[in-house]
LODREN-704532 format. One line per 4 residues: number of its first residue (from 0); their letters; for each residue y, z, x of C-alpha. Coordinates in steps of 0.05 Angstrom, whole numbers. Layout:
BEGIN
NUM	A	Y,Z,X; ...
END
This chain:
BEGIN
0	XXXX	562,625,-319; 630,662,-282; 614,724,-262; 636,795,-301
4	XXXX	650,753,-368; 631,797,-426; 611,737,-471; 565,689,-435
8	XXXX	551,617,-470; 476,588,-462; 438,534,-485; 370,531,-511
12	XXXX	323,477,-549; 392,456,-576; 419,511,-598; 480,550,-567
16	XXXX	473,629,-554; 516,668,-551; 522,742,-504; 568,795,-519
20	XXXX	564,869,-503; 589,912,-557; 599,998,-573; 557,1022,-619
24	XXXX	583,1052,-679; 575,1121,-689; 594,1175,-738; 669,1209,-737
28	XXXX	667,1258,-677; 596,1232,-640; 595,1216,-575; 587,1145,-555
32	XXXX	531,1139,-508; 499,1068,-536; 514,995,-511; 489,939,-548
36	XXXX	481,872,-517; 482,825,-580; 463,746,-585; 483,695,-640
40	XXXX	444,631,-645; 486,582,-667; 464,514,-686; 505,444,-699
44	XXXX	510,428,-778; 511,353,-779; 540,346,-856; 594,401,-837
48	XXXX	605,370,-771; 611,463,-753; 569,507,-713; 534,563,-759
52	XXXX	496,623,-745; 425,616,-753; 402,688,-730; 426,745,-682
56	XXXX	388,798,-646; 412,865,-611; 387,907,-553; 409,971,-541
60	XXXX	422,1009,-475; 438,1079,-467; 500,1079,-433; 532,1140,-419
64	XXXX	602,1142,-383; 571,1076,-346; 606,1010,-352; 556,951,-363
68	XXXX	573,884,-348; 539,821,-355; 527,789,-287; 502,723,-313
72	XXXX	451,687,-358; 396,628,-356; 342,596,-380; 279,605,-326
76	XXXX	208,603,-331; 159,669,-352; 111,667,-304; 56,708,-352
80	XXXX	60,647,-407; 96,590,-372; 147,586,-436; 220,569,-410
84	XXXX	256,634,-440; 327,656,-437; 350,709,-384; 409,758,-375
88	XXXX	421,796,-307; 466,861,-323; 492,915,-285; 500,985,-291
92	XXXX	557,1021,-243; 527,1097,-227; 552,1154,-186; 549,1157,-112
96	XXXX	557,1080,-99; 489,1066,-135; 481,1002,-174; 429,988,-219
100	XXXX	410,919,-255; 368,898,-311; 336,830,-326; 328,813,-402
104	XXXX	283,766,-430; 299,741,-499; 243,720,-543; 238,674,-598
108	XXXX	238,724,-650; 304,743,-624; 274,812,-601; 293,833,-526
112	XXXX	245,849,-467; 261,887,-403; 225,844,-354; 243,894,-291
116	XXXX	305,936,-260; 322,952,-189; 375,995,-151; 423,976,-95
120	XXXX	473,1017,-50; 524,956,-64; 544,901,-120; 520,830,-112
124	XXXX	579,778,-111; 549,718,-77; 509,667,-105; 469,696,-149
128	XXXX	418,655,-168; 359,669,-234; 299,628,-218; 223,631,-247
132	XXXX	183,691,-252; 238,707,-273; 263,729,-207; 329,751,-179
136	XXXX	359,714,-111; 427,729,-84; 476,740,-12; 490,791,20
140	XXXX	513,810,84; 496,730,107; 417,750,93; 378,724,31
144	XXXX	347,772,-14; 304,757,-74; 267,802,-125; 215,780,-188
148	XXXX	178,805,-243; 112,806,-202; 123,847,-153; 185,892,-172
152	XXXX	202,902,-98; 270,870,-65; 245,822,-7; 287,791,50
156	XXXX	281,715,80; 274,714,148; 344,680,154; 421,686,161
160	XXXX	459,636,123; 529,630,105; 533,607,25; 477,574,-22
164	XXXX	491,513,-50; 428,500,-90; 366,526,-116; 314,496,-148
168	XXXX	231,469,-146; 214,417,-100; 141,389,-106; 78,425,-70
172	XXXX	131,473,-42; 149,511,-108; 215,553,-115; 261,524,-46
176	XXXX	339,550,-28; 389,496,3; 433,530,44; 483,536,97
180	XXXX	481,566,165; 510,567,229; 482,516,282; 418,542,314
184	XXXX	405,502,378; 335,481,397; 315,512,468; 266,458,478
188	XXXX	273,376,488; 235,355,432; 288,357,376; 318,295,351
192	XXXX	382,281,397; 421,255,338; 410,310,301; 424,363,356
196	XXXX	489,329,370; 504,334,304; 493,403,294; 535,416,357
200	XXXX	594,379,342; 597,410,270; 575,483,284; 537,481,217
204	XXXX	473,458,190; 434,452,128; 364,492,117; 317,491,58
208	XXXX	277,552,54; 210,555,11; 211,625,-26; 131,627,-41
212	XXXX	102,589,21; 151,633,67; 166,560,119; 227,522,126
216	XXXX	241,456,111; 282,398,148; 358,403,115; 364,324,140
220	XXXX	313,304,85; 377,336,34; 444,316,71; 468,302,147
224	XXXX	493,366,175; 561,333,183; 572,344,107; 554,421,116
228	XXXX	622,450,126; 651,411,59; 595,412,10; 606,464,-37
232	XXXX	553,456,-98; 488,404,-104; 452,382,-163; 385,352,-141
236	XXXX	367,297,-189; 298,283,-162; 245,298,-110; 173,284,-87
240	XXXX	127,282,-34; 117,212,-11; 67,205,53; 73,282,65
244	XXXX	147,262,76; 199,302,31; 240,246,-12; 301,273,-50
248	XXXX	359,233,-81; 416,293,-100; 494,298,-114; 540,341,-74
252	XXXX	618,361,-97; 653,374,-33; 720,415,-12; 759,349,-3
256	XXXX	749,331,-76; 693,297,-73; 629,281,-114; 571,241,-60
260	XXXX	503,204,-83; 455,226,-30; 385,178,-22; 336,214,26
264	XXXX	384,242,72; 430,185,67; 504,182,41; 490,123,-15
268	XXXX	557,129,-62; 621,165,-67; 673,183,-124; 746,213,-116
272	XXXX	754,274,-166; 808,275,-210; 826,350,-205; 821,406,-148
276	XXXX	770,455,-123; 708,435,-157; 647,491,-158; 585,468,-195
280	XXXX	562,391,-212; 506,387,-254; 473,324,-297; 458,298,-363
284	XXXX	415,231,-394; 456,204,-449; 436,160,-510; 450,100,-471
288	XXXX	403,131,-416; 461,132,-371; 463,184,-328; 523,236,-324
292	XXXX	546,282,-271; 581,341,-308; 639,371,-245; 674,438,-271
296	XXXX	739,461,-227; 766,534,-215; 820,511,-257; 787,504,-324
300	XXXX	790,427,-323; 730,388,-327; 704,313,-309; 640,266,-321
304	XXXX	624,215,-278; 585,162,-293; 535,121,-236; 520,44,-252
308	XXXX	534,0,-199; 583,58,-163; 605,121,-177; 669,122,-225
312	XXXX	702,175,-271; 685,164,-337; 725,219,-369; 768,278,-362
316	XXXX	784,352,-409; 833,402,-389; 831,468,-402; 761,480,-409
320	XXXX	721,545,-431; 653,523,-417; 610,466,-418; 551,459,-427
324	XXXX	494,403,-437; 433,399,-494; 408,363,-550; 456,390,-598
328	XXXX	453,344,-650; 375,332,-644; 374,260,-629; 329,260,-575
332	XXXX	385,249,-513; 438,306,-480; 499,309,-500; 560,352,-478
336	XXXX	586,416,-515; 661,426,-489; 686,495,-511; 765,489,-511
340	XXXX	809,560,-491; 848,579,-557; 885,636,-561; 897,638,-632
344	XXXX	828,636,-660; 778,689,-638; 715,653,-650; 684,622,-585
348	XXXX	669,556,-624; 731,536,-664; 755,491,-616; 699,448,-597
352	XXXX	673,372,-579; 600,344,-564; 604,277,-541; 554,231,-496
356	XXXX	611,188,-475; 581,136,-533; 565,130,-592; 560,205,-602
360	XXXX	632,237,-613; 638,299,-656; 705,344,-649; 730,401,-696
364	XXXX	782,401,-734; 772,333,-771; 757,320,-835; 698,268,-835
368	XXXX	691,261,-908; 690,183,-922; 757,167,-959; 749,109,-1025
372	XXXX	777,57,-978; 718,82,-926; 663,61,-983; 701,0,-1003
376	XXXX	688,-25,-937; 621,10,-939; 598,-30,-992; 622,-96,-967
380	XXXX	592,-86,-903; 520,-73,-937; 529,-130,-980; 538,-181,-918
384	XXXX	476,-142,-887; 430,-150,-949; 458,-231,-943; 434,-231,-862
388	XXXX	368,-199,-877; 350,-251,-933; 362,-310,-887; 314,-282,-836
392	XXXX	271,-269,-888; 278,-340,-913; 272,-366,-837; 206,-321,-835
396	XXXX	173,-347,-891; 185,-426,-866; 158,-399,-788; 94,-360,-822
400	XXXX	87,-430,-867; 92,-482,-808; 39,-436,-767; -2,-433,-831
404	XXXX	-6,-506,-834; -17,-518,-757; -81,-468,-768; -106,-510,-814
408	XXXX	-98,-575,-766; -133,-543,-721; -189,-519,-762; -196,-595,-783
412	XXXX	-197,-613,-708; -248,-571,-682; -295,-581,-755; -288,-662,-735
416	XXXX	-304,-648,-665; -377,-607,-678; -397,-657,-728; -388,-717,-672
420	XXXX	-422,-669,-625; -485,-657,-678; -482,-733,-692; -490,-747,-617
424	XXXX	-549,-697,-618; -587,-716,-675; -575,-798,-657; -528,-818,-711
428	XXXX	-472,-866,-717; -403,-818,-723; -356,-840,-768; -278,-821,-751
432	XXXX	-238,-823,-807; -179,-865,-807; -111,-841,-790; -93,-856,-867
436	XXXX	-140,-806,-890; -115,-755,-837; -40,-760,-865; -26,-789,-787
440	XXXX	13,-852,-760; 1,-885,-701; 40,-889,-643; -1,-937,-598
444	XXXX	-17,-1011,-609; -77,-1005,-655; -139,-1029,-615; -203,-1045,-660
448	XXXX	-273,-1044,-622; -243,-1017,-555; -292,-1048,-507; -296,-988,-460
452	XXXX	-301,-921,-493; -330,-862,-494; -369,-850,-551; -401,-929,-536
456	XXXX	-421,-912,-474; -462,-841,-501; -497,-881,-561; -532,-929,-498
460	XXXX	-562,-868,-472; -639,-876,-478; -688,-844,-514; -713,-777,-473
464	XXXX	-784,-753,-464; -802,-691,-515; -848,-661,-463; -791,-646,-405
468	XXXX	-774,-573,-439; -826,-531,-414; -798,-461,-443; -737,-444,-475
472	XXXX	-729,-357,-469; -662,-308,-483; -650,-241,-455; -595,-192,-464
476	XXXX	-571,-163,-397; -508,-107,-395; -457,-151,-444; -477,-207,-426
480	XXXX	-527,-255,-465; -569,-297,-413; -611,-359,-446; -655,-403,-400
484	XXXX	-691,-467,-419; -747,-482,-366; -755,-559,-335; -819,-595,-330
488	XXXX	-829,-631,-258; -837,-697,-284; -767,-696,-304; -717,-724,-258
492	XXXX	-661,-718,-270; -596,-701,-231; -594,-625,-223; -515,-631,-208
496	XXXX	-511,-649,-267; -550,-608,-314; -506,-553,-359; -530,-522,-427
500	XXXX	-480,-510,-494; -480,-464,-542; -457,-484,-610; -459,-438,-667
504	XXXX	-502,-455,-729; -465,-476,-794; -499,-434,-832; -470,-369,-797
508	XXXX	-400,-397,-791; -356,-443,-823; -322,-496,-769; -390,-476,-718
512	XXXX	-340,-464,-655; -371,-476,-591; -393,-422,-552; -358,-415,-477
516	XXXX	-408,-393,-426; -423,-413,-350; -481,-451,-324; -528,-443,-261
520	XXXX	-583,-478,-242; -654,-439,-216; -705,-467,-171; -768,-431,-166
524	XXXX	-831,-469,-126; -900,-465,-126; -919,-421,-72; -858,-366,-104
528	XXXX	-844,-355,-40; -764,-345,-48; -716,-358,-104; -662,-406,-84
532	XXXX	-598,-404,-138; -551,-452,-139; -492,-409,-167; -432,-437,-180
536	XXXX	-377,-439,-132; -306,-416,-132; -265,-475,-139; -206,-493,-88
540	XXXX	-153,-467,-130; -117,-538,-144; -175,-564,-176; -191,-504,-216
544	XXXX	-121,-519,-246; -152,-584,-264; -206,-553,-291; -168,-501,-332
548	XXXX	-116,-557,-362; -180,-609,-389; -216,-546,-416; -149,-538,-469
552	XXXX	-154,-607,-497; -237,-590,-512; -233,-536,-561; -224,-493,-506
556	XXXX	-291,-497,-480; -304,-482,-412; -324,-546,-374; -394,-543,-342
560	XXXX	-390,-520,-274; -427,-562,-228; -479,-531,-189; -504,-547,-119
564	XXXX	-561,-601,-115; -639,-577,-101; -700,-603,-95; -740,-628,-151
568	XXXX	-807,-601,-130; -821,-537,-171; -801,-515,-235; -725,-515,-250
572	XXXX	-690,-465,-298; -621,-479,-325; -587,-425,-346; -531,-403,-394
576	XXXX	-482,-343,-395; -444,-316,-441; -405,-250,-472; -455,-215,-515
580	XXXX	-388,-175,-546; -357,-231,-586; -422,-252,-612; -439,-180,-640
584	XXXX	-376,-185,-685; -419,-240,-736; -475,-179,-739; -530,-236,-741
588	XXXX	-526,-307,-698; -558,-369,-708; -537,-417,-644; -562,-494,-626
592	XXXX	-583,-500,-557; -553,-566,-519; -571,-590,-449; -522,-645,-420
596	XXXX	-549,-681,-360; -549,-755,-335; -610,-797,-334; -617,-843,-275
600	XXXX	-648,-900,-260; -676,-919,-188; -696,-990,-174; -726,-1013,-104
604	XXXX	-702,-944,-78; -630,-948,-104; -588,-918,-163; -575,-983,-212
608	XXXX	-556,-935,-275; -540,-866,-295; -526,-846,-362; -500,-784,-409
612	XXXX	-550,-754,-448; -550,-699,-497; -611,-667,-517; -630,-619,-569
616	XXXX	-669,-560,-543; -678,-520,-609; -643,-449,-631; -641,-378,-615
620	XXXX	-623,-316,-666; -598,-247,-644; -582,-190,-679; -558,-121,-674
624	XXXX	-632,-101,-698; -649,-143,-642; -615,-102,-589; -618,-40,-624
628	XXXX	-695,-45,-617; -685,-63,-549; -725,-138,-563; -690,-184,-508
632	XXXX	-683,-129,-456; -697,-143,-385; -754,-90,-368; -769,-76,-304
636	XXXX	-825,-16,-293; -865,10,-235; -938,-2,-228; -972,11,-164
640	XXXX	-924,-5,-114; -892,-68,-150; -849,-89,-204; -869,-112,-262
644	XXXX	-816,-149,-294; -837,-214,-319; -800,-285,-292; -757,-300,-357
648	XXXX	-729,-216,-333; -721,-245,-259; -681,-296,-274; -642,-258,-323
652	XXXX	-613,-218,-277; -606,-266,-222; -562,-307,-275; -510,-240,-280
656	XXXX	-510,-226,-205; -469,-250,-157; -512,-274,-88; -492,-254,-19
660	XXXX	-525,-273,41; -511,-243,109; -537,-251,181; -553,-200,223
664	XXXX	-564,-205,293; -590,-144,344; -584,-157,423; -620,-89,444
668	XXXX	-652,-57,391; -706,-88,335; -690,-95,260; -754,-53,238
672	XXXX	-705,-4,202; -691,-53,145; -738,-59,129; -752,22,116
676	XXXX	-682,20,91; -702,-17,34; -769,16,7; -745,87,21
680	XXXX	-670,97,18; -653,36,-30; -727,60,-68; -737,-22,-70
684	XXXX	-810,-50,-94; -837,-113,-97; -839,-169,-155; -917,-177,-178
688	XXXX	-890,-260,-182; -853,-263,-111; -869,-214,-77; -808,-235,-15
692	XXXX	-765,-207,-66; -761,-135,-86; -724,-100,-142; -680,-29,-132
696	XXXX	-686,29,-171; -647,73,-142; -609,117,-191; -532,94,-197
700	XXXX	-498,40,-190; -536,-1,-144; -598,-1,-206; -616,-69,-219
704	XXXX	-597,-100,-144; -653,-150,-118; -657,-165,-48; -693,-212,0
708	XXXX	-707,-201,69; -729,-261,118; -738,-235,195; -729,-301,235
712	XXXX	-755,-261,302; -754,-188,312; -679,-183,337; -653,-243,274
716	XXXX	-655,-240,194; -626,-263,138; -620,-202,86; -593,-231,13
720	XXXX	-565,-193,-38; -570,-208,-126; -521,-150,-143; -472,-145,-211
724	XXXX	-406,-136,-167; -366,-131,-107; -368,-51,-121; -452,-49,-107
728	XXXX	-445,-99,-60; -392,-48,-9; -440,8,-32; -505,-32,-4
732	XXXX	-461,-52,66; -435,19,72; -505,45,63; -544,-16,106
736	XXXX	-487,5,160; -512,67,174; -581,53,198; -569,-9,238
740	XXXX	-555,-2,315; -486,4,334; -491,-61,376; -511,-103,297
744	XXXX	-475,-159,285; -475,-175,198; -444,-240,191; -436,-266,120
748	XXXX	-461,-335,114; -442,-404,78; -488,-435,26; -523,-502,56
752	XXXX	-526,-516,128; -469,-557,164; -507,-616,175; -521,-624,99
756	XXXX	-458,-618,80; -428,-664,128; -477,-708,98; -461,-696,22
760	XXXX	-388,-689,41; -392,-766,66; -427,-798,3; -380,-759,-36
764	XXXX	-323,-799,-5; -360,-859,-6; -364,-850,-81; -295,-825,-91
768	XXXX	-273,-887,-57; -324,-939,-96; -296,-896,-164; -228,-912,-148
772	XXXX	-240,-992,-132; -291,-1003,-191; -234,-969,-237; -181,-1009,-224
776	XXXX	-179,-1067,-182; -230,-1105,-243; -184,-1089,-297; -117,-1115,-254
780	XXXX	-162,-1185,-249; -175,-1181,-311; -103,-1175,-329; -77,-1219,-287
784	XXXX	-125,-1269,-323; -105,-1253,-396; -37,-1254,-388; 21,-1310,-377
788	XXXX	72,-1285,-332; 142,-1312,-343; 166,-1308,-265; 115,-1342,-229
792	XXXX	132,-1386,-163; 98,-1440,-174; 130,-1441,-251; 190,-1491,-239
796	XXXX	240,-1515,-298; 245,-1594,-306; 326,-1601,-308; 321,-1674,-310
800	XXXX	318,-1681,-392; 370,-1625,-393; 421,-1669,-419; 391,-1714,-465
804	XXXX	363,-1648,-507; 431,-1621,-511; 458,-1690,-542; 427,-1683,-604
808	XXXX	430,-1627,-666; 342,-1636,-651; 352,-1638,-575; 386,-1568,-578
812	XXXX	335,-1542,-633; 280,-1556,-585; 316,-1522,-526; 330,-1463,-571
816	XXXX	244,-1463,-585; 235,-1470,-521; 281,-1408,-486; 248,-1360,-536
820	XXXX	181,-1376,-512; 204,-1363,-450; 236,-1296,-470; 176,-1276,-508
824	XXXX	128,-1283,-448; 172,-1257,-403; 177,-1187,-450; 100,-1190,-462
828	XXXX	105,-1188,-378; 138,-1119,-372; 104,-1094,-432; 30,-1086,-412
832	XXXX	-12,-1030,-438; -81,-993,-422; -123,-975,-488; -121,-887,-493
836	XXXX	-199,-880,-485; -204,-927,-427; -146,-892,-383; -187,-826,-403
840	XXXX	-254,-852,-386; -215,-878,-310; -180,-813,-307; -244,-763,-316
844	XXXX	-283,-802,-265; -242,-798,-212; -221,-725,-228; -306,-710,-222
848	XXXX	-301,-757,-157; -253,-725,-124; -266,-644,-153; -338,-662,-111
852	XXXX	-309,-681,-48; -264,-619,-41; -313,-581,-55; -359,-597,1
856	XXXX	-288,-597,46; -275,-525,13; -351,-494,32; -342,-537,105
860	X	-280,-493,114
END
């Protein structure tokens, strides 16, 4: 606000408020010794398209012969209750050169508060400044004083300065002043020579002082000191504290009619000014959330610009009272309230317009009451609307109806699908319905008894022994549900190749989706003497794409990861994962237990067969009851120095964690300390059923983690790790890290040695190449055999009888039967096709051929 105006103009929480200082009216003959410092709150009326008083307020001041003047007014920050409140500074001339000044606080209730007065032997003129506390700061004298309501006591900055062009809060520094000063010279060499030059050549410099920390800040993080003898006014837009480095993007109006973008110190944008001698610049977010930069000039005019790609005027007023920038209208964004000079009207807001340079354009003086023409239009202009919304309502309905009847497809799909896959479990012929009876129409050559497909080569699969499930258990571990189905030893089968399904029971839901879940396979021998699990691998990420794309066309099953191959001696556990949280939604489950595998048969020490099996290995239930009760819990107690969780618990948990095994290697010093790392810090005990592998039960996160520690020789081991994430595993490291002699080397190790996997890495080629030969060169015999190519070299036309057929109405008949033929064959010869099943069968094998063989390339690499 201008300084010594006796009616000020404010805004606050959308409302404008108005200051005036007014006599007090007295009886005939009284003396006058009472000034009153009134305020109008006056609010926008949206239906009037007028400013009306909502409520006023009046604070009186015993005045004497003193003349009281309003200094200026703001909206700042009370320190005792944090509320934003607005503030008048006022002066009262005394006697002897004295000056006194007031700072009023006006509450909500419209009822004035005295926050604190002060005297001084002069008047303040320079950029005075109302900031948070509240607190007073103005110039003097080229020396920076500043007063607030805390301590009541005038206070001087260390610091001459010759204007203030901004004042404001600047993160972890609190209330800071941007100023100007003459050029102070470093003594010392360790200044930046750019800047020093700088400061030289210009005689000026900018410096940011921090009011409540008492320090200085850098001026380059605000502007180069070149601009320090134009800038006149700065509006800092935004600021923070990036790597304890000082990051501020501001505007600056300049003396050679100017408004600048500044980005961290750097010039970034620049805008001629339409008019002369601009003195503030301050900013507004619009409707459009464009943001303005409101200039005001000495003489009266004002300007917004706009920044987009570059700076640019966007408008221009003349003869301008005030501006000034709020939510007037109570749509959520700023607008701008220009107050027009009229000399014919004495109220302050007859001549008024609040615009956002958009949408938003209100000015008085114009009737807005809609005219019969106005409604005419009005009316048409709903009817075409009511006409657009009914034909997206129309095209609605037909989208909801298509996806409707592509739900129930799908349903269909996957209800056919779990009745083949129960047919192939219980042993029965599945009968697919016909495309007639499925509403569909074929767009292949119809094929009848392909000789290659799938489901003919699952119904030869042999008849399985009943005795090779030894146990089939559940447990419920974190969210996860964990079931296990225990092998006999007599049954040999590929372990690769060994996964387990979960299908849910018909009874507990209609089209019995198939369960997604991961597999891993769990060898345990005789002597317990470690547990070796063959967890699945990542995948190398292009076949993992593969993976991902054949899992879409299967109900959206996982596929079975394959698992790394392990001896048969022992007992084997294969075992299935799965999110306990989806299941929970049924409140009681009923699923069918599946193990896939392929049975092989060996004759005279080689592989002659191997065939797809499905097998049967019963059900499981689970209920909230269940896990309310705690029923399939993994327990794992003390008792006497061991742990006492039972195997079905052990494996449980080995199935949810993660394995890690690490080398580490000592050249001076022995690994003893593990060893008391383990049972003391890490509070590990032993398993009663292995007793290599001990259990943690430490308090935390690191609960639950089971380790195993082989010592090779006293300066060698081989320390594994079962833990839940990659969070317990860093907490384990960080903690192992601490005890182990600084000369330790931990090396994280590769599952399988080299050698092996050179080994399986070259019969995996060896079948990826027999996979690719057996696949295709038998059936491009076989169709070279079948079919009678028109173009073949030894296939030479007799010319000779040419002549004689074309003599004769029969002759040319016969010629005519005889160039079809031709044509046919020749068509049949460019049209050869591969039946659907059989290119899927080819496809899948080498896929599984080749997904092997990078695998064992991957875990080489």
């Amino acid at each position: 606000m201008h300084l010594g105006e006796q009616e000020q103009f404010l805004p606050y929480n959308g409302e404008v408020l108005i200051f005036k200082l007014s006599k007090a009216e007295h009886a005939e003959g009284a003396a006058d010794k009472t000034m009153n410092l009134c305020v109008r709150r006056m609010a926008f009326n949206r239906d009037t398209k007028l400013f009306v008083q909502k409520s006023s307020g009046v604070f009186s001041m015993h005045a004497s012969h003193l003349k009281i003047e309003i200094i200026c007014c703001s909206c700042t920050v009370d320190s005792r209750t944090g509320i934003i409140l607005p503030c008048i500074l006022m002066k009262k001339k005394k006697r002897n050169n004295v000056v006194k000044y007031l700072l009023v606080l006006l509450h909500s209730s419209n009822k004035f508060e005295l926050s604190f007065h002060f005297k001084l032997d002069y008047e303040m003129k320079e950029d005075i400044r109302l900031f948070p506390g509240p607190s007073v700061l103005w110039r003097h004298a080229n020396k920076l004083f500043y007063i607030s309501s805390d301590t009541c006591t005038i206070l001087s900055a260390p610091v001459q300065l010759s204007s203030v062009v901004w004042t404001g809060e600047i993160e972890d520094e609190g209330t800071v002043v941007l100023g100007i000063r003459n050029a102070c010279l470093p003594e010392t060499e360790d200044e930046d020579e750019f800047f020093t030059s700088d400061r030289a050549i210009w005689g000026s410099e900018f410096f940011a002082y921090a009011i409540e920390t008492q320090k200085m800040l850098p001026g380059t993080c605000f502007m180069p000191h070149a601009y320090s003898r134009v800038v006149s006014s700065v509006c800092v837009c935004k600021n923070e504290m990036l790597k304890k480095q000082l990051r501020v993007s501001l505007v600056a109006v300049t003396q050679k009619n100017q408004l600048i973008w500044f980005q961290d110190g750097l010039p970034k944008g620049v805008c001629e000014l339409p008019y002369e001698k601009p003195y503030s610049v301050r900013t507004a977010v619009t409707s459009s959330k464009d943001l303005l930069f409101i200039v005001s000039f000495a003489s009266g005019n004002t300007c917004a610009v706009q920044r987009r790609d570059s700076l640019q005027v966007a408008s221009k007023w003349q003869k301008v009272k005030s501006v000034v920038v709020d939510d007037f209208i109570g749509c959520g964004s700023e607008q701008l309230l220009l107050l027009f000079k009229d000399d014919s009207n004495t109220d302050v807001l007859s001549m008024f317009k609040i615009t956002d340079l958009g949408e938003i354009n209100y000015v008085s003086g114009i009737n807005y009451k809609p005219n019969v023409p106005a409604a005419e239009g009005l009316q048409e202009n709903g009817l075409l609307t009511v006409q657009a919304l009914e034909r997206r309502l129309q095209a609605g309905c037909t989208s909801v109806r298509e996806l409707q009847q592509h739900l129930r497809l799908k349903k269909r799909v996957i209800l056919q699908s779990c009745r083949a896959l129960i047919d192939l479990v219980e042993e029965r012929a599945h009968i697919l319905p016909t495309a007639r009876e499925e509403g569909l129409v074929s767009l292949w050559d119809d094929v009848e008894n392909p000789p290659h497909s799938l489901s003919k080569e699952t119904s030869l699969a042999s008849k399985v022994p009943e005795h090779f499930i030894e146990k089939m258990w559940q447990r419920v571990v974190g969210d996860s549900l964990v079931v296990g189905v225990k092998l006999t030893e007599s049954f040999y089968l590929s372990l690769s190749d060994v996964s387990l399904s979960l299908v849910m029971d018909q009874e507990f839901s209609l089209i019995s989706p198939i369960i997604e879940c991961r597999n891993k396979i769990i060898k345990l021998n005789k002597a317990f003497s470690a547990l070796a699990v063959s967890s699945c691998q990542i995948e190398p990420p292009p076949k993992k794409m593969k993976l991902d794309l054949h899992s879409k066309n299967d109900l959206n099953k996982e596929a079975p990861e394959k698992c790394s191959r392990v001896q048969l001696d022992g007992e084997k556990t294969v075992v299935a994962v799965t999110s306990l949280s989806p299941l929970l939604a049924f409140h009681r489950v009923c699923c069918i237990v599946l193990l896939h595998a392929k049975k092989q048969k060996h004759w005279n020490g080689s592989l002659q067969e191997s065939k797809k099996i499905s097998v049967l290995c019963g059900k499981i239930l689970l209920s909230l009851e269940d896990i309310s009760t705690g029923k399939y819990s993994v327990k794992m107690q003390r008792d006497n120095n061991y742990c006492t969780g039972s195997m079905e618990d052990i494996l449980a948990v080995l199935a949810v964690s993660v394995r890690f095994s690490f080398q580490i290697v000592s050249s001076d010093w022995t690994l003893t300390p593990v060893n008391s790392w383990l049972l003391r810090e890490m509070e590990c005990t032993p398993f009663k059923a292995c007793h290599d592998n001990i259990f943690c039960h430490k308090a935390g996160n690191v609960y639950g983690t089971i380790f195993n520690w082989s010592l090779k020789h006293p300066f060698e081991g081989v320390l594994t790790l079962f833990c839940r994430n990659l969070t317990v595993l860093f907490q384990c490291l960080h903690s192992l890290t601490r005890i182990l002699p600084p000369s330790c080397d931990v090396k994280l190790l590769r599952y399988g040695s080299k050698s092996l996997l050179i080994e399986q890495l070259a019969l995996a080629l060896e079948k990826e190449m027999l996979t690719w030969r057996n696949s295709f060169f038998p059936k491009e015999s076989k169709a070279d055999n079948s079919l009678t190519w028109g173009n073949e070299p030894d296939k030479k036309i007799n010319d000779a009888p040419l002549a004689s057929l074309l003599g004769s109405v029969e002759g040319v008949q016969q010629f005519r039967k005889k160039l079809q033929s031709e044509r046919e064959e020749c068509v049949q010869s460019m049209n050869q096709t591969m039946n659907g099943a059989l290119y899927q069968e080819i496809t899948l094998k080498i896929a599984e051929a080749q997904l092997s063989s990078d695998r064992i390339v991957w875990r080489l690499s």
